[in-house]
C-alpha positions in Angstrom: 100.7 52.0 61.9 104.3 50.8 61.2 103.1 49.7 57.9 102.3 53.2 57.3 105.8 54.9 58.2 107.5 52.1 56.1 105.2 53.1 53.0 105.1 57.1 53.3 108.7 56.9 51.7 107.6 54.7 48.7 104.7 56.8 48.3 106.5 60.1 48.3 109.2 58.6 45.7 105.9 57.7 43.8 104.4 61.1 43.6 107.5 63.3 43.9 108.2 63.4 40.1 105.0 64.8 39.6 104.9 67.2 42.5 108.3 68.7 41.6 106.7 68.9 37.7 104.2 71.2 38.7 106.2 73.5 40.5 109.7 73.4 38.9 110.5 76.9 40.4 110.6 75.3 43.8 113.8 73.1 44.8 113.0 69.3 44.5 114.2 68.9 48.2 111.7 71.6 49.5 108.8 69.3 49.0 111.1 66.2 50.2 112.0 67.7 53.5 108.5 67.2 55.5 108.8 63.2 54.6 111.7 62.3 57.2 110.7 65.3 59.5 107.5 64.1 60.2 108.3 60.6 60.4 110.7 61.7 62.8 108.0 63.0 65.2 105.7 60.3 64.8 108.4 58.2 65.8 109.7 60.4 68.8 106.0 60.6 69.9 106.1 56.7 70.3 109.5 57.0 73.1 107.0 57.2 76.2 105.3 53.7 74.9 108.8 52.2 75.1 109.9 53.9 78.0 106.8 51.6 79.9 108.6 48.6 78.8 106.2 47.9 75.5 106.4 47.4 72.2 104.7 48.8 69.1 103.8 46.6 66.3 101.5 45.7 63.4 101.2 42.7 61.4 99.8 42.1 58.0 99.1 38.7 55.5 101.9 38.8 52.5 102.6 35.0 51.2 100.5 32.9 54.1 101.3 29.7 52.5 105.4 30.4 53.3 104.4 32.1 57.0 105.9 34.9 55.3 103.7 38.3 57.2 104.6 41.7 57.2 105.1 41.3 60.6 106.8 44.9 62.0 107.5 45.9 65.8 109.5 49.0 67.2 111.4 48.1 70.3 114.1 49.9 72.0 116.8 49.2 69.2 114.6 49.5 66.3 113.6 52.8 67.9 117.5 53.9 68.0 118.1 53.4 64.1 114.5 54.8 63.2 115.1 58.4 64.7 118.8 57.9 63.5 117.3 57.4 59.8 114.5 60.2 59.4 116.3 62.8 62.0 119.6 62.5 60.1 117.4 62.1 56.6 115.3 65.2 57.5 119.2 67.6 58.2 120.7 65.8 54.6 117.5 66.5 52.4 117.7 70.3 54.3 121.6 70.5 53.5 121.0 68.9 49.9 118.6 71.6 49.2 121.7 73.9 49.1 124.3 72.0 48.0 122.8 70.1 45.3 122.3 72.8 42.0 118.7 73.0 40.4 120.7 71.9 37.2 121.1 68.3 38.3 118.6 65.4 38.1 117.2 65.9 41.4 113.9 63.9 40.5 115.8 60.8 40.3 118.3 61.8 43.6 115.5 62.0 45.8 113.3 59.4 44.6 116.5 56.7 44.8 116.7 58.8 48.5 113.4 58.1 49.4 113.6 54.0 48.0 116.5 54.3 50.6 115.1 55.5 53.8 112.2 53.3 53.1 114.3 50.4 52.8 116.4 51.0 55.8 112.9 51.7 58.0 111.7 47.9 56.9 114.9 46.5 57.7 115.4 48.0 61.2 111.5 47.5 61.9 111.0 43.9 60.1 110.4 40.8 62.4 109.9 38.2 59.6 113.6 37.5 58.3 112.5 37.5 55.1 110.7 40.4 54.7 114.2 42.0 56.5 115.7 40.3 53.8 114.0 41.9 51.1 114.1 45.7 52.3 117.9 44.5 52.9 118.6 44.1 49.2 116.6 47.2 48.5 118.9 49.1 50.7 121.9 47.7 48.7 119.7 48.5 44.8 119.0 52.1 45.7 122.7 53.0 47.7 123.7 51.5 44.3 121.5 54.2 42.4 122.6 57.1 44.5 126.5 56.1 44.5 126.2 56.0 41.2 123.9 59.3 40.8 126.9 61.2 38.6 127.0 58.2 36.3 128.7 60.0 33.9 132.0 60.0 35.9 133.7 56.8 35.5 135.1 56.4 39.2 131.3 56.7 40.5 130.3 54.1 38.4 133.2 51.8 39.3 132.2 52.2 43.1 128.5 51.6 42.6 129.4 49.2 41.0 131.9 47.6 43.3 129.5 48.3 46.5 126.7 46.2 45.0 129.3 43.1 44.1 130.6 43.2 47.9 126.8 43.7 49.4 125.0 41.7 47.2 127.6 38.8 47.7 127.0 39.4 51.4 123.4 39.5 51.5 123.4 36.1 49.4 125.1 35.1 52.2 123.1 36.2 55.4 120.1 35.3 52.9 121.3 31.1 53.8 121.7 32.1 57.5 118.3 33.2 57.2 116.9 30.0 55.5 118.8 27.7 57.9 117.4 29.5 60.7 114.0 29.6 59.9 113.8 26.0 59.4 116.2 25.1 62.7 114.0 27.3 64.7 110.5 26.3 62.7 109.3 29.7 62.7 109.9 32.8 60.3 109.6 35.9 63.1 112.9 36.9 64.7 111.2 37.3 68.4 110.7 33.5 68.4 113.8 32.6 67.3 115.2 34.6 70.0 112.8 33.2 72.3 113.2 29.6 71.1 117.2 30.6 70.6 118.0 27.2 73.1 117.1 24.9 69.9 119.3 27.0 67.5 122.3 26.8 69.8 121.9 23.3 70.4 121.5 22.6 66.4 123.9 21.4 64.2 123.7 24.4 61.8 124.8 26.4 64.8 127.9 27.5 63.6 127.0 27.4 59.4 124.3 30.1 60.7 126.4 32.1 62.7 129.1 32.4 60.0 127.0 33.1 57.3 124.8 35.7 59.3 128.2 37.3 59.8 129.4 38.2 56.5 126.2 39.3 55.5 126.8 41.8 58.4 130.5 42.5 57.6 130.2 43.4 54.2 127.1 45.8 54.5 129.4 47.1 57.8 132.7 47.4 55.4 134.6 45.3 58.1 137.6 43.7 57.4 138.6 41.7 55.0 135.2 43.7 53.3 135.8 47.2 53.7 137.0 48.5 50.6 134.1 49.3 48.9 133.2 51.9 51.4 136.1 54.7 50.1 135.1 54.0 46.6 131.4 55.0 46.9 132.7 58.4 48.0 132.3 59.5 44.5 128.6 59.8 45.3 127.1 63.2 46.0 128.4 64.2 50.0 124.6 64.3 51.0 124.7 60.4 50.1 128.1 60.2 51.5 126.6 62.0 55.1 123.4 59.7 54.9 124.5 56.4 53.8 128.1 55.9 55.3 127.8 57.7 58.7 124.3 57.1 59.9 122.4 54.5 58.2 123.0 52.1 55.5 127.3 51.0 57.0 124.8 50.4 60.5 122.7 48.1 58.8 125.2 45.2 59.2 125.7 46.7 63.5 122.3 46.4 63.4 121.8 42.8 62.5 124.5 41.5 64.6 123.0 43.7 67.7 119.7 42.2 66.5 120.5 38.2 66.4 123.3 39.0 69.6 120.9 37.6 72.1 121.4 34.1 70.2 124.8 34.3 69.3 126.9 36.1 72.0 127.4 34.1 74.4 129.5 31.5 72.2 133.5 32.2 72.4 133.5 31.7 68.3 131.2 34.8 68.0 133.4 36.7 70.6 136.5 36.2 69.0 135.0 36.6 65.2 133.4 40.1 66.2 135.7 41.1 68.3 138.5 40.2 66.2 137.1 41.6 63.0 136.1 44.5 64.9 139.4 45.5 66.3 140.8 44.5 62.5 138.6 46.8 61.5 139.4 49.7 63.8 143.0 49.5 63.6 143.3 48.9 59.9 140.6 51.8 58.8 142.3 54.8 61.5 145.8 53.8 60.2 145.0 54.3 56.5 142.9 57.1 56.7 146.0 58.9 57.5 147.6 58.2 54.3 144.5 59.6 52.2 144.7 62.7 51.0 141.0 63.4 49.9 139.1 64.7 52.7 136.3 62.4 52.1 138.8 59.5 51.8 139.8 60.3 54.9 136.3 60.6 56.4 135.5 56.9 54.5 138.3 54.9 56.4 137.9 56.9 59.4 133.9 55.6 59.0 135.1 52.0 58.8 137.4 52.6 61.6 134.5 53.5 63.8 132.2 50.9 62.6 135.0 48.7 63.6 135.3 49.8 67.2 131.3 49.5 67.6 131.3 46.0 65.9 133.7 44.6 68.5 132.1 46.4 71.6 129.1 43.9 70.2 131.6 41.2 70.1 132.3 41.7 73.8 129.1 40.8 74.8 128.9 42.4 78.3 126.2 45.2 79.2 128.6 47.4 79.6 130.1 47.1 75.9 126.5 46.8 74.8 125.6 50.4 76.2 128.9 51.5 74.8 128.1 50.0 71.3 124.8 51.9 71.4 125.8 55.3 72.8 128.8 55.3 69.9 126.2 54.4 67.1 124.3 57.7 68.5 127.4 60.2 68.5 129.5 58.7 65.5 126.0 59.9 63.7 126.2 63.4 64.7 129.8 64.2 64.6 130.5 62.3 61.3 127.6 63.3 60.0 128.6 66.8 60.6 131.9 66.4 59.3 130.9 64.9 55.8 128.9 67.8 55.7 131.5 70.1 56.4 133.7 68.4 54.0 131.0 69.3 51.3 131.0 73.0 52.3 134.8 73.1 52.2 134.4 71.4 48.0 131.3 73.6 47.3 133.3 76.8 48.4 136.6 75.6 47.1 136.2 73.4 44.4 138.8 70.6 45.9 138.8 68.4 48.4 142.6 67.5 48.3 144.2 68.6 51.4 147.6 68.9 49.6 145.9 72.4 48.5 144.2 73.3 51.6 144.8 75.2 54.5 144.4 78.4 56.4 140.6 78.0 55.8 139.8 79.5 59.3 140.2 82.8 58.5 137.7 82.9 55.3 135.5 80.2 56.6 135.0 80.3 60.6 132.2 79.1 61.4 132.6 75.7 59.3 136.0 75.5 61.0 134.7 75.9 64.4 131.7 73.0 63.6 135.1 70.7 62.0 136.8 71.5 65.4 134.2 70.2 67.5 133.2 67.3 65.3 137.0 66.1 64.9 137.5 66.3 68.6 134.6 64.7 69.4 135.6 61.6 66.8 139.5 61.8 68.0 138.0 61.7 72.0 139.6 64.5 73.5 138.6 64.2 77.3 137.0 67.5 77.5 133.1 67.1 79.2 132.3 68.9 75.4 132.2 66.2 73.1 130.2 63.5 73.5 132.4 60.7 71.3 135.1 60.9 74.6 131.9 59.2 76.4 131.7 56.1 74.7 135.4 56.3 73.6 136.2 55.9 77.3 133.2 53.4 78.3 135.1 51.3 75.1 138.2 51.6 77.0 136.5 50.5 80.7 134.5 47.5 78.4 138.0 46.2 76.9 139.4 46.1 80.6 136.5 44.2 82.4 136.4 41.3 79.9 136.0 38.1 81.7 136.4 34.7 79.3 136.9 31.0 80.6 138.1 29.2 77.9 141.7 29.1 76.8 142.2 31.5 73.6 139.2 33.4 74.2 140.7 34.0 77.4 144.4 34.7 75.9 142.6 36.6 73.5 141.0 39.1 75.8 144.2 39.9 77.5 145.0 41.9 73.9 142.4 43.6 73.7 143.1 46.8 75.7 146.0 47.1 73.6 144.8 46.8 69.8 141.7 49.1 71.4 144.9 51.7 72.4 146.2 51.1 69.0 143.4 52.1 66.7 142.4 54.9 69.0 145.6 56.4 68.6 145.2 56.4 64.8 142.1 57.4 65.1 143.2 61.0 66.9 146.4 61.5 64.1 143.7 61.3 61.3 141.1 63.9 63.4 143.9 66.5 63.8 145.1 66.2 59.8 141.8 66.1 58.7 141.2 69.4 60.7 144.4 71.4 61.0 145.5 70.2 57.7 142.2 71.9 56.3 141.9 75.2 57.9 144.9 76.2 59.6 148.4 77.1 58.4 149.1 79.1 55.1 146.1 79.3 52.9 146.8 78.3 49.0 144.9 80.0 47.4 146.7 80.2 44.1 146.0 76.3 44.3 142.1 76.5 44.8 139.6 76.2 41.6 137.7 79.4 43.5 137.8 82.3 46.0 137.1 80.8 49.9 134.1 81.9 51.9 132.1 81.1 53.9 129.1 78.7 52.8 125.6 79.9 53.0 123.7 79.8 56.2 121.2 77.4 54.6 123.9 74.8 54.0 125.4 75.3 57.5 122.1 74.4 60.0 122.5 70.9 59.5 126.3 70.4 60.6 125.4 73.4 63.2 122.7 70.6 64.5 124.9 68.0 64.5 127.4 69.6 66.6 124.9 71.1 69.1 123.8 67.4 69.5 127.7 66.8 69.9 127.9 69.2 73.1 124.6 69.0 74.5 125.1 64.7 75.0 128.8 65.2 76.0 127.5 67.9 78.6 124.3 66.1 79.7 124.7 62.2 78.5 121.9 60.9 80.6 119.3 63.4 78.2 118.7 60.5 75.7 120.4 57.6 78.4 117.1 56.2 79.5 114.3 57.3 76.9 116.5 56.2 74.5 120.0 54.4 74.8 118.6 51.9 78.4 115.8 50.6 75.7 118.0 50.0 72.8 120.6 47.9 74.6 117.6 46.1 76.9 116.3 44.7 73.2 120.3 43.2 72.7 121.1 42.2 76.1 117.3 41.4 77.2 118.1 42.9 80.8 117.2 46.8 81.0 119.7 48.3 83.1 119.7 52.0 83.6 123.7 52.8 84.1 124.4 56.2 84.8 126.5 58.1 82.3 128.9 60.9 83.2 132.1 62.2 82.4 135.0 62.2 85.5 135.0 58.7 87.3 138.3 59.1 88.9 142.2 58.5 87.9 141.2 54.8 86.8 142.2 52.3 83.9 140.5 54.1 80.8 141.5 57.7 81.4 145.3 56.5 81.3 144.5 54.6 78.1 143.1 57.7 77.0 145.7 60.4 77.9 148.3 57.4 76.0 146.2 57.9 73.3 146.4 61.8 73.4 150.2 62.2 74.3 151.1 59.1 71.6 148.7 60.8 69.0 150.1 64.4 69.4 153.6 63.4 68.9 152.3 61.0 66.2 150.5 64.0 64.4 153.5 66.5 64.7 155.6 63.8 63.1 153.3 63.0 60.2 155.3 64.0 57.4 158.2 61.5 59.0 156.5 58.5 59.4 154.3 59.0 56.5 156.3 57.5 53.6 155.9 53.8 55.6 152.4 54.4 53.6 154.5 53.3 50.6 155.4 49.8 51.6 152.2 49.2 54.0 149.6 47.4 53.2 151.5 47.1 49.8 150.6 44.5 47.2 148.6 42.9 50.3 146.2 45.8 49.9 142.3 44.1 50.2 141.2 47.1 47.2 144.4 45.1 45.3 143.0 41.4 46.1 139.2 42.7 45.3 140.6 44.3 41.8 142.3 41.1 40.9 139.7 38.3 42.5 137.1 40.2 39.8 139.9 40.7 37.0 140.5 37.2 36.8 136.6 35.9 37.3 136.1 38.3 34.0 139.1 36.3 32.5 137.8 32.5 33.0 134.4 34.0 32.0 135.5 35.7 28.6 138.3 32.2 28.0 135.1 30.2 29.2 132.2 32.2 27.1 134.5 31.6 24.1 134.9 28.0 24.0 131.3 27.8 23.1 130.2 30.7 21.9 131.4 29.8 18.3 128.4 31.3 16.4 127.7 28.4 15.2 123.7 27.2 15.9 124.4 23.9 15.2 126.5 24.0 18.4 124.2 25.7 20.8 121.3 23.4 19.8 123.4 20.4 20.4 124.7 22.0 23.6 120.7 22.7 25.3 120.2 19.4 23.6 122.8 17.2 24.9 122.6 18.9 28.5 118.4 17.8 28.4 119.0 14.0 27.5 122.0 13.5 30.4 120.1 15.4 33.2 116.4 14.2 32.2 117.8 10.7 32.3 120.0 10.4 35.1 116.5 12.0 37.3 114.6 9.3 35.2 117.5 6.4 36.3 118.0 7.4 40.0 114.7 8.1 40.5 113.1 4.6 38.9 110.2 6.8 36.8 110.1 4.7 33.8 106.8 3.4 34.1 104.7 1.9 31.2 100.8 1.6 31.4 98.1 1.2 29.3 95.2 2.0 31.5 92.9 4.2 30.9 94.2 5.1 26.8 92.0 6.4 24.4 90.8 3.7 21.7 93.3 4.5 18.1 90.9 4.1 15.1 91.9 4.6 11.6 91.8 8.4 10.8 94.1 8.9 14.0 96.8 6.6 12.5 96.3 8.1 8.9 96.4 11.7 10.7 99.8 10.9 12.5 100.9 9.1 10.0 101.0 12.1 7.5 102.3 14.1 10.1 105.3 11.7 10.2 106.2 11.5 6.9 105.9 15.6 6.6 108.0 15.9 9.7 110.8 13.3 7.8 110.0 15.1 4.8 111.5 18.6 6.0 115.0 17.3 6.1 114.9 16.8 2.6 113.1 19.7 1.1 115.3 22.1 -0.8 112.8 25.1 -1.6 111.9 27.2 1.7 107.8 27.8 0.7 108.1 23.7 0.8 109.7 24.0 3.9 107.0 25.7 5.7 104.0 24.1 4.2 104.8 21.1 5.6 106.3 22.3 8.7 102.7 23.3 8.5 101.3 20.2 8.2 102.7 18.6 11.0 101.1 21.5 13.4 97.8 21.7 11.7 98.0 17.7 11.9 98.3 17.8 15.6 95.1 20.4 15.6 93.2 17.4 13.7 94.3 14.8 16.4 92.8 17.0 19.6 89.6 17.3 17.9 89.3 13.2 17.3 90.7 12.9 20.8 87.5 15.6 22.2 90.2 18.5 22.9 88.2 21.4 21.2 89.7 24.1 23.3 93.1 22.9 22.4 92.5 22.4 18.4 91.9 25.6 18.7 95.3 26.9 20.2 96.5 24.9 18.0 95.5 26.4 14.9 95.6 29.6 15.9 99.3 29.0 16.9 99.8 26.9 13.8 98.5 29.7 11.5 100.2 32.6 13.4 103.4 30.7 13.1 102.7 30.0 9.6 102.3 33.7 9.0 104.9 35.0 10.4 107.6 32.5 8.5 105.8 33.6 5.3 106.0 37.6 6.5 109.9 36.7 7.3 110.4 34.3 3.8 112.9 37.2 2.3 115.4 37.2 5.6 115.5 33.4 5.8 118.5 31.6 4.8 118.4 29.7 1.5 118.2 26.1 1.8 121.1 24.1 0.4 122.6 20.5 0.3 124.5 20.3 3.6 128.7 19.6 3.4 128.6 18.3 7.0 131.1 15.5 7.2 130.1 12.0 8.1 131.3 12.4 11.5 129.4 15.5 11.9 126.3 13.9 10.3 126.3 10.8 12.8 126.8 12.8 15.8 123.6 15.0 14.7 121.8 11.2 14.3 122.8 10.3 18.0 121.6 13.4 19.5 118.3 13.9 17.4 117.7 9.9 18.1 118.4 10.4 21.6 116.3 13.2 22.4 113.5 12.4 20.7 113.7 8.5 22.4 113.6 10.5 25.8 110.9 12.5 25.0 108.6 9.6 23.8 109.9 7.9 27.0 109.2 11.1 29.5 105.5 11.3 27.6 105.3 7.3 28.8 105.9 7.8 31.7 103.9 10.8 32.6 100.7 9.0 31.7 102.0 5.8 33.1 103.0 7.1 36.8 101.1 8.3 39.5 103.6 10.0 42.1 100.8 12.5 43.2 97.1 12.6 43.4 95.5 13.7 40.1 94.6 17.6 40.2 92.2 17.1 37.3 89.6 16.8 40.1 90.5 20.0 41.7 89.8 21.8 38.7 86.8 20.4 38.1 85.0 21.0 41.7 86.4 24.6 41.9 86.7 26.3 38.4 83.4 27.4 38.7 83.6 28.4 42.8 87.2 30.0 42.5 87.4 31.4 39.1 83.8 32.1 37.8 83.8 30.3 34.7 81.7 27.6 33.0 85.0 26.2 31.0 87.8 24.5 33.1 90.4 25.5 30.2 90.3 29.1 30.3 89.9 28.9 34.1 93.1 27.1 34.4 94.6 29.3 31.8 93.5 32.7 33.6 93.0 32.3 37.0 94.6 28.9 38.3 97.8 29.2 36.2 97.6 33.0 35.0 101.5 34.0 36.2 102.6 31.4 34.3 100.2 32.4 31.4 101.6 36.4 31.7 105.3 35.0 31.4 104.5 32.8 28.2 103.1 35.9 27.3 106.0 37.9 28.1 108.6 35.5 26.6 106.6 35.9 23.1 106.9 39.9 23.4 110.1 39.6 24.2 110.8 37.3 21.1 108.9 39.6 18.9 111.1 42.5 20.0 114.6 40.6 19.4 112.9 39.4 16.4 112.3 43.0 14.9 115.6 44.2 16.4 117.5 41.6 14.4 115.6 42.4 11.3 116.0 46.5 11.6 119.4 46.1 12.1 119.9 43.3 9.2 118.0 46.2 7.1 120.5 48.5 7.8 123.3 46.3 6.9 125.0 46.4 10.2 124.5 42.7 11.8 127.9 43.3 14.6 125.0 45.0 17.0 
């Protein structure tokens, strides 16, 4: 069954192109919208299985050779980020609908939207680590594809661009973690790891695993030093920026390190690399996004501040922080989902997003203002009973207070905690109020706005009007998704289900005082703004990550151009020598350190007389080419030497490969004759002597190791021979009186397609070159 959900995505990107074809006077989205919806209820409908304390899964055979199955099971977590992906999917495709114009290429946005939520459904409901892997780096190709969806504007581009180098690189990464683990643990399925989790602690590879599953995490969770991709892809449409960046694709590195915490949290290393990187994260992200002046900027670092706060309530390890991590993933979904959107409305009905020309909004837009309101208050966590982000802002606060470590620094460690969690929070409330009041009250400017404000469309306005209701009905009555939905998430991290009651007053205690600091410190911060602002222009500086990311791929393009140039001369004699040279030092040194030079003369063919007259013409004509002056010459013997080598198989009872031969032979033949006018005259080379001998040494060389590798293949016997194989089973397995063409088609028929390719390929660059050499311009 979860094989199905995965697919019905993939499918619908299949056949969405045509559906959309047939009825063009229909918006795209219209036929898009029932995909998420109704994987959303299918999924909901699966909450009283998991609520009984089972699982849901389905396996099926993909490589069985590698144990690699497509093994998928929905637990309590995987259930969390699977409603998060088609409920949120289902209100974006319904807002895109009216915010995206019939004018763009919505075919290709909503097929790349579709490869997406696919993607993130394998990844969340994946057990084999490699088939996780795999929808992982789809995730990363098609958030590449919709970043970039307005490739025609040059700052989109750059931040595709920029998000898949800082992914990719990470996904490399976690892809070694995954390796190392599999073969530590001896098994490919993520439930026996975490079952078998003893041996992987106790393994050498502990820590190599660890740290490379992390910063595949932290780069697909833009945590620090990683986060500076994230504002860049902002250039992508603001239903990609609501989608990708506040609900699903930033959670994909929370979800991995909630998936592999049961194996990993209870080392200090891990506490203090989350943890650290999380509150990094959090403090870094809610002070900058108060410098930005782009209210999707500000959204963007005010996303990575968030994902920072959840990363290092996983880094605390406790059930407590656990639960908190969970609830926050839930309600940073709906209010920053809702506040992207809302950004969008204010853009659509504007045209500008700077704040710098905003204002006074309220009174032409009211009820977008009213949704910002409650969505900014929720993310600030304003301890009203209204706004569910105060919740799990304030269970972060009691987490960081009840800490408990043993050893040394993890223990000094700790003891900060409480403060750098004050610190970001307090950011974190100065950027809610200027991304709200700085929007839509004061004195409108509307001599400064590209059109006249109103308010958006109702259409536009049910998805952020969802959002929000989500954001007062779960800050009013928490416990509504606490044990259907939260208690099963955090039982799959933790492995203990424990059903803690959630509610809003619990006395004058620890974290309401951090919380009214936070609210009395961020008020005064916020009315102060424009005071403290200009420390914006010294802080972070030259020290800036997006400065450090700019120059680290600057100066890689620099060594490569410096380093493509030093050989890339144009010169053919060069690049041959190059592939050349590079063949006879690696082929021998394997040959050397491995002892394979072997010489045997068992089992040889007897040589009779036409053999040696046959190879001895086929000598002298190969010797001949180096002197022949006239190109027809040229070829004919060229010619001679393959049609030569046809001769030999037939003497040595090789029909099958005569024939390829010739046929080969002749094509080649053929097509140097078809290409006789474009080929360079033949004249007396003016290499000098030194030149000359060098071209001896390396012609010598390889063709001494070529005679010696063709020795030694016949003489050594490393492996059984699979001669034998091919014998008993072409006829069983492939169907075919001759063992040639079976081996050719059936036994070896990828390689066989990719020779094939590799000629097509040739035959195209070969017709390109002459087309262009045609047209007299050679510099393409």
């Amino acid at each position: 069954m979860l094989h199905i959900y995965i697919l019905v995505p993939f499918l619908a990107a299949l056949l969405i192109g045509l559906v959309a074809k047939k009825e063009s006077r229909i918006h795209t989205g219209w036929f898009v919208f029932p995909v998420p919806a109704v994987l959303f209820i299918l999924f909901c409908s699966k909450l009283p299985v998991l609520a009984e304390g089972k699982i849901v899964q389905s396996v099926a055979n993909w490589i069985p050779s590698l144990d690699i199955q497509l093994s998928f099971y929905l637990d309590g977590l995987s259930m969390l980020f699977s409603l998060l992906i088609t409920g949120i999917g289902s209100l974006v495709v319904l807002y895109s609908i009216f915010y995206l114009s019939k004018k763009e290429q919505l075919v290709h946005f909503y097929v790349y939207l579709l490869l997406f939520m696919g993607s993130m459904l394998g990844v969340v409901l994946s057990d084999n680590v490699f088939v996780l892997y795999t929808f992982w780096e789809f995730t990363s190709i098609s958030s590449f594809l919709l970043i970039g969806f307005w490739f025609y504007r040059e700052r989109s581009t750059y931040g595709a661009q920029k998000s898949m180098l800082v992914t990719v690189f990470g996904g490399l990464s976690m892809l070694g973690a995954l390796i190392l683990l599999s073969i530590t643990a001896e098994t490919n399925s993520i439930r026996e790891m975490i079952a078998n989790r003893s041996d992987i602690i106790e393994s050498d590879l502990f820590i190599p695993i660890m740290l490379l599953l992390l910063i595949g995490a932290f780069t697909k969770s833009a945590q620090f030093p990683f986060h500076s991709w994230l504002p860049d892809a902002m250039e992508a449409p603001t239903p990609v920026s609501a989608y990708l960046h506040s609900a699903t694709m930033v959670k994909a590195g929370i979800y991995l390190v909630a998936r592999f915490s049961l194996i990993f949290s209870g080392s200090d290393i891990f506490f203090i690399i989350v943890t650290g990187a999380g509150l990094i994260t959090l403090c870094v992200g809610s002070f900058l996004a108060s410098r930005q002046t782009d209210l999707k900027g500000i959204l963007a670092y005010s996303t990575i501040s968030q994902l920072g706060m959840i990363m290092s309530m996983l880094g605390f390890g406790t059930g407590v922080a656990t639960l908190a991590a969970i609830f926050h993933i839930f309600n940073h979904a709906t209010f920053k989902g809702s506040l992207f959107m809302i950004a969008g409305i204010v853009d659509h009905e504007t045209g500008t997003r700077d704040i710098r020309r905003l204002g006074g909004l309220y009174t032409f837009m009211p009820i977008s203002a009213t949704l910002a309101f409650f969505g900014a208050f929720s993310m600030a966590g304003i301890p009203l009973p209204i706004f569910n982000g105060f919740l799990s802002k304030e269970m972060f606060f009691d987490a960081s207070l009840k800490l408990e470590q043993t050893s040394g620094f993890a223990a000094m460690f700790a003891q900060w905690i409480p403060i750098f969690a004050v610190a970001g929070s307090i950011f974190t409330f100065v950027y809610s109020m200027y991304l709200v009041f700085g929007t839509f009250t004061g004195k409108a400017k509307l001599d400064q706005l590209e059109k006249q404000p109103h308010e958006a469309p109702i259409g536009m306005l049910i998805s952020p009007i969802v959002l929000i209701g989500l954001v007062v009905l779960i800050g009013l009555l928490p416990n509504l998704i606490n044990e259907p939905l939260l208690a099963p998430a955090v039982a799959s991290v933790t492995g203990d289900f424990a059903l803690i009651h959630l509610k809003f007053w619990h006395g004058l205690n620890g974290p309401l005082y951090m919380s009214l600091i936070v609210v009395i410190l961020g008020i005064l911060l916020s009315l102060t703004l424009k005071k403290w602002q200009p420390v914006y222009n010294r802080v972070p500086g030259k020290f800036s990550t997006d400065r450090l990311y700019q120059a680290l791929v600057n100066g890689l393009l620099r060594f490569s151009n410096i380093f493509t140039k030093s050989y890339m001369t144009g010169s053919l004699r060069l690049y041959t020598s190059i592939i050349l040279v590079f063949l006879v030092i690696s082929t021998s040194a394997f040959i050397f350190i491995t002892d394979g030079f072997k010489i045997s003369f068992d089992d040889l063919a007897p040589v009779t007389w036409p053999e040696v007259l046959i190879g001895s013409v086929m000598a002298v004509a190969a010797i001949a080419t180096i002197w022949m002056n006239q190109r027809i010459a040229a070829i004919i013997v060229i010619g001679v030497v393959g049609y030569g080598l046809s001769l030999l198989f037939v003497f040595f009872r090789a029909p099958d490969l005569a024939l390829t031969q010739l046929i080969v032979e002749t094509i080649t033949v053929a097509l140097f004759l078809l290409c006789f006018a474009h080929l360079p005259k033949l004249k007396k080379s003016d290499k000098k002597s030194s030149e000359k001998l060098v071209d001896f040494v390396i012609a010598a060389s390889t063709g001494a190791l070529l005679t010696i590798v063709a020795i030694s293949s016949h003489s050594s016997q490393y492996f059984d021979s699979i001669a034998k194989y091919f014998v008993d089973n072409s006829y069983k397995l492939g169907g075919g009186d001759n063992i040639v063409n079976v081996i050719l088609v059936d036994f070896r028929g990828l390689d066989t397609l990719f020779e094939i390719a590799v000629l097509g390929l040739a035959a195209l660059g070969i017709f390109a070159m002459i087309k262009y050499r045609d047209k007299g311009d050679m510099n393409h």
